[in-house]
C-alpha positions as CSV (number, residue, x, y, z in Angstrom):
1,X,3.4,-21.6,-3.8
2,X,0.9,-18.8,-4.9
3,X,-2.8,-19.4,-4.5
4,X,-5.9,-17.4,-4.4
5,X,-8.1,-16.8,-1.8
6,X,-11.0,-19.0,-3.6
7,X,-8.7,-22.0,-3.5
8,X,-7.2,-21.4,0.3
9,X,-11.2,-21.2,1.2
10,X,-11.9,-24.2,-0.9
11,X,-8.7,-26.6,1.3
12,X,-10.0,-24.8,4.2
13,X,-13.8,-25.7,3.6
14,X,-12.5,-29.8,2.4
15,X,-10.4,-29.7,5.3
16,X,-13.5,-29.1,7.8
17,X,-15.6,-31.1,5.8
18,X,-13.6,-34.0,6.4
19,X,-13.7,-33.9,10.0
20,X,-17.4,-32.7,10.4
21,X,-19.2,-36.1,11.0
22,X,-16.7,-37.2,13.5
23,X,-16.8,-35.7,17.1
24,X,-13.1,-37.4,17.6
25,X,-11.9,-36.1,14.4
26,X,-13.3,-32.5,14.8
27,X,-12.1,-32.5,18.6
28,X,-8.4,-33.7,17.5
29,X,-8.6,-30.7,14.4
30,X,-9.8,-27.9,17.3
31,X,-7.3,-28.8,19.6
32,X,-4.4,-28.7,16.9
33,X,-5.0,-25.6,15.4
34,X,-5.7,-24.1,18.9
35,X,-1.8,-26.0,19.7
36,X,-0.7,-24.5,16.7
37,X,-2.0,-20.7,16.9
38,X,-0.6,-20.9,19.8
39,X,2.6,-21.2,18.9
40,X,2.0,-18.8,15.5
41,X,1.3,-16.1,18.3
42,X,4.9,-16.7,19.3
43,X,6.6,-16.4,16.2
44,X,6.8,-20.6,15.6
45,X,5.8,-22.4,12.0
46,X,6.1,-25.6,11.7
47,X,5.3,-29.1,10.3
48,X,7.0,-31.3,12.6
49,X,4.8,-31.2,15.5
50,X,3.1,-34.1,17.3
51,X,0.1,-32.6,15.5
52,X,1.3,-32.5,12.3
53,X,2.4,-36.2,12.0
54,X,-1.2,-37.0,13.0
55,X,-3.9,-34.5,12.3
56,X,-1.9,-32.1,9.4
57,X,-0.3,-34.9,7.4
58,X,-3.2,-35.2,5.3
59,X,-3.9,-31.3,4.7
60,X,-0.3,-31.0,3.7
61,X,-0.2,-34.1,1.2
62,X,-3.3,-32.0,-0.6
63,X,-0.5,-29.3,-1.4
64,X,2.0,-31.5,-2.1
65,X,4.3,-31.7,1.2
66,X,7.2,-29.9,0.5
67,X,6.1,-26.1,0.3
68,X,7.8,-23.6,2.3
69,X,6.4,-20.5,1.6
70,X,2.8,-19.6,-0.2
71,X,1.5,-16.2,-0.7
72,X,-1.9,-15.0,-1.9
73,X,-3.2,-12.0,-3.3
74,X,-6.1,-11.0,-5.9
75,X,-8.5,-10.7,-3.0
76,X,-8.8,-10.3,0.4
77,X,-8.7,-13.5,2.9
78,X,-9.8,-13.9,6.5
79,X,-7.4,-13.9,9.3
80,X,-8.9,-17.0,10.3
81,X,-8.8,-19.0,7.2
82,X,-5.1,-17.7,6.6
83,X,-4.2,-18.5,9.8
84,X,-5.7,-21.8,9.7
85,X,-3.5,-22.7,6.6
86,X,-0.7,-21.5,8.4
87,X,-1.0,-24.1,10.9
88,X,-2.3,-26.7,8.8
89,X,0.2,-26.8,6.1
90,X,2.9,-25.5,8.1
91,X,4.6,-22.8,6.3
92,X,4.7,-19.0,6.1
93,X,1.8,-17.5,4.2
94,X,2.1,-13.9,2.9
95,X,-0.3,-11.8,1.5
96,X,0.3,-9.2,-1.2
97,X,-1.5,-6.5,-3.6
98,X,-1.1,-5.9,-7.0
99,X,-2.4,-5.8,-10.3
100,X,-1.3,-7.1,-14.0
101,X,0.2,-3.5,-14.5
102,X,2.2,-3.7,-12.2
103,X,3.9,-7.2,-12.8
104,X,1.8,-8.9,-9.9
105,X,3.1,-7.2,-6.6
106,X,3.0,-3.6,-5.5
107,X,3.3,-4.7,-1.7
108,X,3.6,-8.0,0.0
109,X,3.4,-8.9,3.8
110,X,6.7,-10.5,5.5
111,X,6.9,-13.5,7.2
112,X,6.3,-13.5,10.8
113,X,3.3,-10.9,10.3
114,X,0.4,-13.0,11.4
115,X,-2.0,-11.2,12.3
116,X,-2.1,-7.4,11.1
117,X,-4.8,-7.8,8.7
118,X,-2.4,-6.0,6.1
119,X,-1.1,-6.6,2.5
120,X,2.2,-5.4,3.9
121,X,4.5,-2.9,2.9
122,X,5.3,-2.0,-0.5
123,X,7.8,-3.9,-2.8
124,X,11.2,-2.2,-2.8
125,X,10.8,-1.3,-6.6
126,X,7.4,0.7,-6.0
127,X,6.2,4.5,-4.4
128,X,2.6,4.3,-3.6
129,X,0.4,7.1,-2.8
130,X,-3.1,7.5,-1.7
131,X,-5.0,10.6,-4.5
132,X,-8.4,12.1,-2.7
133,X,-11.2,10.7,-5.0
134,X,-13.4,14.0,-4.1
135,X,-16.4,12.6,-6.7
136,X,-16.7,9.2,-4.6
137,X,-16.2,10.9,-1.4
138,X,-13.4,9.3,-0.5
139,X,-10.3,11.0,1.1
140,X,-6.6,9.9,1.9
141,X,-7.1,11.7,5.4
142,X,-9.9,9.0,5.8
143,X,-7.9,6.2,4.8
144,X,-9.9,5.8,1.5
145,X,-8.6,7.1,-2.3
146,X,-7.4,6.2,-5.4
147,X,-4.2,3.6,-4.8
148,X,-1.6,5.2,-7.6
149,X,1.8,3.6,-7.6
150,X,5.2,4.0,-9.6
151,X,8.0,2.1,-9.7
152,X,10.4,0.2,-12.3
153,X,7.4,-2.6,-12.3
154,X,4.4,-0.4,-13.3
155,X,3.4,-0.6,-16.7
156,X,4.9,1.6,-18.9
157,X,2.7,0.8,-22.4
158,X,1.2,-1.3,-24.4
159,X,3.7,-4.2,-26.2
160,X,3.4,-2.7,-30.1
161,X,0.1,-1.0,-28.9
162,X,1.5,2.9,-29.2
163,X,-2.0,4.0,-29.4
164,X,-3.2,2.3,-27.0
165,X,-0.5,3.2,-24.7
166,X,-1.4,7.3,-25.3
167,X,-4.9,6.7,-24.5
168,X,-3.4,5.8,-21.1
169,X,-3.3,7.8,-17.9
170,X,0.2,8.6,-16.6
């Protein structure tokens, strides 16, 4: 189940919203995803939990129920709201990078990697390497650059365009 970060933030704002004029309601949320994280710091997903049949049910019926796996990308996504839709829908969420040039992903996180911050490593297909960007001051050494990438997924022209695909960098 793919989503972006603007939806995840929207399920996660509904979610709270929900809950927000109800001290019993907000109390029973807070003490499920505090259940929850606690067993995400160990390693556990899931959606069978005491607190799933009564607090998560209705999150989970907003996706649909039966997801296993989502993954987002296109933008960065708080650890906290991620998190919370770990717990709430009860399935491993991944996050990944990429671009339309690169047939969506150039690296994706793994399962069970909670709470790194990270994209994750690079797809299997790619190579990616961080260029000095001297004119922005920005400097692999520092962490910062231009992300290039190559790999059997990474555009290779334009479809009829050969033009277009010369005017391209390499």
């Amino acid at each position: 189940f793919p989503m972006v970060p603007r939806l995840i933030n929207k399920l996660y704002d509904k979610i709270h919203a929900s809950v927000a004029g109800s001290f019993l309601k907000s109390f029973m949320l807070e003490r499920a995803k505090s259940s929850k994280l606690g067993k995400l710091k160990n390693g556990v997903v899931t959606k069978s939990s005491l607190w799933d049949k009564i607090v998560f049910k209705g999150a989970q019926a907003l996706i649909g129920g039966r997801s296993r796996v989502m993954v987002t990308g296109t933008a960065p996504c708080s650890k906290e709201v991620l998190n919370f839709a770990r717990v709430a829908f009860g399935v491993n969420f991944t996050e990944s990078y990429g671009q339309t040039e690169s047939t969506a992903a150039i690296s994706v996180s793994v399962p069970g990697d909670f709470y790194s911050g990270s994209v994750g490593a690079p797809a299997l297909c790619n190579i990616i390497k961080l260029v000095d960007v001297p004119e922005k001051d920005y400097y692999a050494k520092d962490g910062k650059g231009e992300i290039c990438v190559k790999g059997s997924n990474a555009f290779i022209g334009y479809y009829k365009n050969e033009e277009k695909t010369k005017e391209a960098p390499d």
